[in-house]
VODREN-879981 format. One record per residue (C-alpha): residue in three letters; x, y negated, z negated. Coordinates in steps of 0.5 Angstrom, whole numbers. Each point is the difference from the previous one (the first is absolute). Layout:
// VODREN-879981
  code   east  north     up
   ala      X      Y      Z
...
***
This chain:
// VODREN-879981
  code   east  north     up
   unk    335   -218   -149
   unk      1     -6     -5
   unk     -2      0     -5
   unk     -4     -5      0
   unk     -4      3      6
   unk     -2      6     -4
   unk     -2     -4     -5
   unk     -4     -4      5
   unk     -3      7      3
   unk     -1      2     -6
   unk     -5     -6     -3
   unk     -3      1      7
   unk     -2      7     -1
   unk     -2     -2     -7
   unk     -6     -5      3
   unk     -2      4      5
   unk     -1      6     -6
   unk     -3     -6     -4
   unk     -5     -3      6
   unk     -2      8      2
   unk     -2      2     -7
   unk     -2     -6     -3
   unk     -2     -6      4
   unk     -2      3      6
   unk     -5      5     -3
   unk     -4     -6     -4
   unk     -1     -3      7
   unk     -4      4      0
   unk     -8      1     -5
   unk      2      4     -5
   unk     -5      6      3
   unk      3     -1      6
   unk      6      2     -3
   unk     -3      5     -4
   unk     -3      3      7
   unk      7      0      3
   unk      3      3     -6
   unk     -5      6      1
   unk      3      0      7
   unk     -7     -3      3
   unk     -1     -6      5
   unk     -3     -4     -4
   unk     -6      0     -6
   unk     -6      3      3
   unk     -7      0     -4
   unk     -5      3      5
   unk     -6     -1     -5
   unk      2     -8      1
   unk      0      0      7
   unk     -6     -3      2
   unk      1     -2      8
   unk      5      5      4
   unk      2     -4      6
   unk      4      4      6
   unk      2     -4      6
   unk      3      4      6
   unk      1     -7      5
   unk     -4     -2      2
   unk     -6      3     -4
   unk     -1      0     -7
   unk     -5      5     -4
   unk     -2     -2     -6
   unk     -3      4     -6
   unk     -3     -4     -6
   unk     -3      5     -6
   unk     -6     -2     -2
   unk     -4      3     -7
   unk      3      7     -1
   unk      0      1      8
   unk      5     -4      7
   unk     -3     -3      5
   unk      3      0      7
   unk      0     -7      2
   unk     -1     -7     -2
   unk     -7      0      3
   unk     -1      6      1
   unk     -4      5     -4
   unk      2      7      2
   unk      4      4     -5
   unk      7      1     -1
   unk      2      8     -2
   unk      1     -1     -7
   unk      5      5     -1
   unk      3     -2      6
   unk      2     -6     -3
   unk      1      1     -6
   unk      5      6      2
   unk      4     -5      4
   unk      0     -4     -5
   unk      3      4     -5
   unk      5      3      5
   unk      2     -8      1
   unk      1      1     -7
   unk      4      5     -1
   unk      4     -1      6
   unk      8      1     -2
   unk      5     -4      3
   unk      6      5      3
   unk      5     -7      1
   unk     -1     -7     -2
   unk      4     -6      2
   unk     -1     -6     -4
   unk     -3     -6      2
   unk      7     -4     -2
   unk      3      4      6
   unk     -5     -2      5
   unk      3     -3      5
   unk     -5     -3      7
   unk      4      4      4
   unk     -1      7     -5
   unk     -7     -1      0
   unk      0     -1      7
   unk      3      7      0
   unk     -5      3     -5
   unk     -6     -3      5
   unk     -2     -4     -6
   unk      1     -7      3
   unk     -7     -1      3
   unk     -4      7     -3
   unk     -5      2      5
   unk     -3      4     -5
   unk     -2     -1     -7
   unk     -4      3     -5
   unk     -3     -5     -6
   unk     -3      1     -6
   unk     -3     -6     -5
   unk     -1      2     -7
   unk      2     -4     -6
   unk      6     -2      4
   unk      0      2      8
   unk      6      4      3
   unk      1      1      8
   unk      4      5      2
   unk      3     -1      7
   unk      3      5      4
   unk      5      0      5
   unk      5      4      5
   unk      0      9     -1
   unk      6      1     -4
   unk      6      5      4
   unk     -2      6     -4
   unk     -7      2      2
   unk     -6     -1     -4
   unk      3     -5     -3
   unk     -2     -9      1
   unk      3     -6     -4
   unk     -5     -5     -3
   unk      0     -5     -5
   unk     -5     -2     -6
   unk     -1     -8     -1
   unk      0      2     -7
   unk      7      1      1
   unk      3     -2      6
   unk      4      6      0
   unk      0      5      5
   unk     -1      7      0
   unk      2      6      4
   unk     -7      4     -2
   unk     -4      7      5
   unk     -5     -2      3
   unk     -5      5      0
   unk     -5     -5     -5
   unk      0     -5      6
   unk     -1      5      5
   unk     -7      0     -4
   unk      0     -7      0
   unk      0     -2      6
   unk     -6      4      4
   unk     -5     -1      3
   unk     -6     -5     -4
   unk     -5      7      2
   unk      4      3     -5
   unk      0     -3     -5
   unk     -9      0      0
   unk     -3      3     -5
   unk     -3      7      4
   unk     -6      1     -5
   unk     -5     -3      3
   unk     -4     -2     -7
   unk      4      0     -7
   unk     -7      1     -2
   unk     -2      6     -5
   unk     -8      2     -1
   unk      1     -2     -7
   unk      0     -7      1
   unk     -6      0      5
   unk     -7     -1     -1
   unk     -4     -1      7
   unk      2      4      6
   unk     -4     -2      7
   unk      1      5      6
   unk     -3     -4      7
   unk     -1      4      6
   unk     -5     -1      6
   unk     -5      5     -3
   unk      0     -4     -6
   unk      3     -1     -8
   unk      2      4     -6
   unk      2     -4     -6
   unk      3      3     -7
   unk     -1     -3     -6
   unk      4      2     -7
   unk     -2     -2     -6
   unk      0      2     -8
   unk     -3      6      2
   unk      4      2      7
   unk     -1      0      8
   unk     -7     -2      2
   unk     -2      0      7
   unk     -5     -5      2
   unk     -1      0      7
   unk     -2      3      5
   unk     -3      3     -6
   unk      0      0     -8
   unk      2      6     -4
   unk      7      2     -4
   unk      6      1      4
   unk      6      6     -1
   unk      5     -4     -4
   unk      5      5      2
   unk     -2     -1      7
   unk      0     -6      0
   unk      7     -1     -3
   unk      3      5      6
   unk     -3     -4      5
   unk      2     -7     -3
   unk      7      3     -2
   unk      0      2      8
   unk     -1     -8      3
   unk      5     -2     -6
   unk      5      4      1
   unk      0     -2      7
   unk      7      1      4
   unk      1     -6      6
   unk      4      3      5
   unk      2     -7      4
   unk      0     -7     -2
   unk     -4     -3      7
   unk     -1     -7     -2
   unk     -3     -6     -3
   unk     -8     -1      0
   unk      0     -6      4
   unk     -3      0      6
   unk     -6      4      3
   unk      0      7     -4
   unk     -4      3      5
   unk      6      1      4
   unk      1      6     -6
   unk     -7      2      1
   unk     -1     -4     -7
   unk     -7     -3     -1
   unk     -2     -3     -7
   unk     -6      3     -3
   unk      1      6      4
   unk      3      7     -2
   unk      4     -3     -6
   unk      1      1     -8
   unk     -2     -5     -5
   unk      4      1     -8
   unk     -3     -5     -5
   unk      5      0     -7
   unk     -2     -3     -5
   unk     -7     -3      1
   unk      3     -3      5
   unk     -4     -3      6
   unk      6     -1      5
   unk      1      7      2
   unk      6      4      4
   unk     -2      3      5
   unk      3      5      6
   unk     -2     -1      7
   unk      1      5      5
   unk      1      1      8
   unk      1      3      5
   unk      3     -1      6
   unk     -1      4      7
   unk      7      3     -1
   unk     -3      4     -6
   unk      4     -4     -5
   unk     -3     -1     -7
   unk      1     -9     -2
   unk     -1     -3     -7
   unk     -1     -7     -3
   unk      1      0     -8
   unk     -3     -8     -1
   unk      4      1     -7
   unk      7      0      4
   unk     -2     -4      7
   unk      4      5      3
   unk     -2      6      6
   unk      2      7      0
   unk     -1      6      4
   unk     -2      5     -5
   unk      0      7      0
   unk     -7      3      4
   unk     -3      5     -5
   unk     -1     -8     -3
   unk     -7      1      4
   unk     -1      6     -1
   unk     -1     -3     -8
   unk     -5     -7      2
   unk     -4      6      3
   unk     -1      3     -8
   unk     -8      2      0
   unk     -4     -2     -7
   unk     -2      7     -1
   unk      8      1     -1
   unk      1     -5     -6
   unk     -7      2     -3
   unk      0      3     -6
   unk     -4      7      1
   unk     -1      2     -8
   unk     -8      0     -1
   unk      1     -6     -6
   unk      5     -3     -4
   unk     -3      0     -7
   unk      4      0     -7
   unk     -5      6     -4
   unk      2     -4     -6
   unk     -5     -5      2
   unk     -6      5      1
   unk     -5      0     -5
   unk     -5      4      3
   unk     -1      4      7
   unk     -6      2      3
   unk     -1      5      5
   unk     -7      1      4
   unk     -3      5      4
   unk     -7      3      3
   unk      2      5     -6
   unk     -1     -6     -5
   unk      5     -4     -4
   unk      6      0     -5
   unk      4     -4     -4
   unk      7      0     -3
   unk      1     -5     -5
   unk      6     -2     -4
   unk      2      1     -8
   unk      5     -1     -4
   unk      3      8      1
   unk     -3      1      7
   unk     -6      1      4
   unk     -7      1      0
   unk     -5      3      4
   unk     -7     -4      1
   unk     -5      4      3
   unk     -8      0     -1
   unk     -1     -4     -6
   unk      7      4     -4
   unk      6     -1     -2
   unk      5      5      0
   unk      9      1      0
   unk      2      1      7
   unk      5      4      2
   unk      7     -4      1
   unk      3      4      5
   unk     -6     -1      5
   unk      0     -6     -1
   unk      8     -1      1
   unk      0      4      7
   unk     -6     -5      1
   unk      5     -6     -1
   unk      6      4      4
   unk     -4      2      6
   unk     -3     -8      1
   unk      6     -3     -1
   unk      5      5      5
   unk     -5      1      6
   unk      2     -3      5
   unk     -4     -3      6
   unk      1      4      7
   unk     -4     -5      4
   unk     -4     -6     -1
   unk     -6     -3      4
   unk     -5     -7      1
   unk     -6      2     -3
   unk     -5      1      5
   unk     -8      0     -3
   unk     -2      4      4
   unk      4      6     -1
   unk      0     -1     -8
   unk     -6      5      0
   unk      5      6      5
   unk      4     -1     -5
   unk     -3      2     -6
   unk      0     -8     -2
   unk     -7     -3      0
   unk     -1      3     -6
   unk      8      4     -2
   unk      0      6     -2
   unk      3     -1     -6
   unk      3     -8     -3
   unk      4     -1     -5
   unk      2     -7     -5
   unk      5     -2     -4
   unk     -3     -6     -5
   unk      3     -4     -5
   unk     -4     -2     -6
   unk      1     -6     -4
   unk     -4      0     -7
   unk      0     -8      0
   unk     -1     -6      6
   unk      8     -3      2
   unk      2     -5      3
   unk      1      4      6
   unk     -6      5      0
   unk     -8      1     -3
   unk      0      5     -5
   unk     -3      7      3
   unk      3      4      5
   unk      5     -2      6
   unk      1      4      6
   unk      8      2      1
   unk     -1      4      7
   unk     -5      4      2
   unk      1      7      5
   unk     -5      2      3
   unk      0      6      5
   unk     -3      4      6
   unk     -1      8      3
   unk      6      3      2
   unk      2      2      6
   unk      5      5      1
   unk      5     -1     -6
   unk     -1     -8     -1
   unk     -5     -5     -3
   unk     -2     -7      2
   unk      0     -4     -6
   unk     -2     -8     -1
   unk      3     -3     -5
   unk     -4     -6     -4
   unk     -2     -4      7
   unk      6      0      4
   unk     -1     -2      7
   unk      4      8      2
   unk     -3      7     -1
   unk      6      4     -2
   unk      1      7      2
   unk      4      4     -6
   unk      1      8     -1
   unk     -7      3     -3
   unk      4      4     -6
   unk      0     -7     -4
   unk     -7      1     -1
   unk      2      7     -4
   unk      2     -5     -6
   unk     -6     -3      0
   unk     -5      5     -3
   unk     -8     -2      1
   unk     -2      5     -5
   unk      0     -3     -8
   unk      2      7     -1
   unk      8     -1      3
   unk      1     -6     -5
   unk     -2      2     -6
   unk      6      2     -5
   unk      0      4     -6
   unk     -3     -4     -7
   unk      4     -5     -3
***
């Protein structure tokens, strides 16, 4: 060989180290650069993505994140499984390259080769700056496909697992909670069935029921119950709203669950149906979208108040009682309070009431719990003891001095009023309510008629 001839190969071998190490690199954005320095396909932020754009031929699935959730669609309002998403992002990512051809060694004919001269299949993804990834031909070695980045233009041998999980099907990438609702941010819950409304209200002071009637409901009920519609599973995604829903069996206003957040006055509601088949339909309004839901799902429209109500007899803070007040045929008494405790009142004296008696008082209201509860029936108040009660007892505030809110004078916090027992039950009224309950007739053994079973030692 010449000399000059290997001085010439030399210096070809020098440019080319130089375009490899030097020029060829700052083709590229510098994190670009840094990503395949790394040994990645290119500079992926998942926390920028704002729209994922996945196109198989002809169809193209689009994902669009909006607020803190992804969205399915451009029009659409159906959820996307947020870690779905977010999981394929990351591994996109993450995705290392096992070979990596430059672009400056791309010919047509190489690209043909590749599969990557007319990609039918992309993955795009806009951010600060967007990134398309086209997929090409599967490679010799199994489990293995060749693409190519527009951050690069370089090709890249790489496995194809996090595309097996890209290109699905759209239903799979559908959010199959059915709500991303939780209790807490609710504050109005109505129930519609044919034989009428249940609606809860919660406000600073808990769960209310207010139809079909007006009483307290059991805040660890109705947690269960609302965590039980929340945390509902879809089984399979049917289709969208449009059309006639009664093809479902879904009928507006009928067998359906209405969520208020907020204040709002547009509500989320969950529609049921069924159809002759026996399979269970759903329609959210909030993702404009059918489901087929598990059946049990019927099993929770039909929940009965009785099931949401509180049974406890009163909800009453004893800080806030000044003076309780109990009366019988045996005459009356009354407990008031002082600044070390309680005393007793009866016939025109004042004496130290006994604490304890008075401590088994507030215990045994507060934690006798209702085993039934009944409409009111006039009629039926003398049978039962009512009309006059047997014995009725009062928890009263007393304000020394008119407010803003109240006169001076006694108030009347809730009143109990009780009937004869039967058996090992009472019937008890509380104040005016509408219903008789019915609760176990030991809990009068802690309200003693007699001055004696109140009076305590001498202070």
């Amino acid at each position: 060989m010449s000399r000059s001839l290997t001085i010439f190969l030399g210096l070809m071998a020098v440019a080319a180290l130089v375009f490899l190490v030097i020029i060829e690199p700052r083709t590229h954005a510098p994190e670009t650069e840094a990503a395949i320095r790394k040994g990645q396909i290119a500079s992926i932020e998942p926390g920028k993505v704002r729209v994922l754009r996945i196109t198989n031929g002809d169809d193209t699935l689009e994902m669009q994140r909006r607020g803190g959730s992804w969205q399915l669609g451009v029009k659409s309002k159906d959820r996307a499984d947020q870690a779905v998403v977010e999981r394929l992002l990351q591994d996109l990512a993450d995705l290392p390259f096992l070979d990596r051809i430059p672009a400056g060694d791309l010919t047509d004919e190489a690209l043909k080769t590749y599969g990557l001269d007319k990609p039918k299949r992309t993955i795009v993804m806009e951010a600060d700056k967007p990134l398309e990834i086209s997929l090409g031909n599967d490679a010799a070695v199994e489990d293995r496909l060749y693409i190519r980045t527009s951050a690069s233009g370089d090709v890249f041998l790489v496995s194809d697992k996090v595309f097996n999980e890209a290109f699905r099907e759209a239903g799979d990438f559908r959010d199959r909670r059915l709500t991303n609702l939780n209790p807490e941010q609710l504050d109005r819950v109505v129930i519609r069935r044919d034989d009428g409304e249940i609606e809860l209200v919660q406000d600073a002071t808990g769960w209310k029921i207010t139809k079909p009637l007006h009483t307290r409901a059991d805040p660890a009920a109705v947690e269960k119950f609302l965590n039980q519609i929340l945390g509902l599973r879809i089984l399979d995604y049917v289709g969208e709203d449009s059309g006639d829903l009664s093809v479902q069996g879904l009928l507006e206003g009928h067998n359906e669950i209405s969520f208020f957040t907020g204040g709002d006055t547009r509500p989320q509601t969950l529609r049921l149906g069924r159809k002759d088949d026996g399979g269970l339909f759903g329609q959210f309004t909030a993702r404009d979208s059918i489901y087929r839901l598990p059946k049990e799902t019927f099993d929770l429209l039909a929940i009965k108040p009785d099931a949401l109500r509180d049974r406890h007899l009163i909800a009453l803070n004893p800080d806030v009682v000044d003076k309780i007040r109990i009366r019988s045929p045996a005459g009356e008494l009354a407990l008031l309070r002082t600044a070390s405790g309680w005393d007793l009142q009866h016939d025109g004296q004042r004496v130290p009431a006994n604490e304890e008696v008075v401590h088994a008082l507030w215990t045994a209201i507060s934690e006798t719990e209702a085993t039934s509860f009944a409409p009111v029936a006039d009629a039926a108040l003398a049978d039962l003891g009512l009309a006059p009660p047997a014995c009725s007892i009062e928890f009263l505030s007393v304000l020394s001095e008119n407010t803003p809110e109240s006169r001076a004078g006694e108030q009347l916090l809730a009143g109990l009023a009780f009937g004869k027992p039967l058996a090992d039950q009472v019937p008890v009224r509380l104040s005016d309510s509408p219903e008789i309950a019915t609760v176990p007739a030991n809990l009068l053994e802690a309200i003693p008629l007699e001055a004696s079973s109140w009076q305590g030692s001498k202070k």
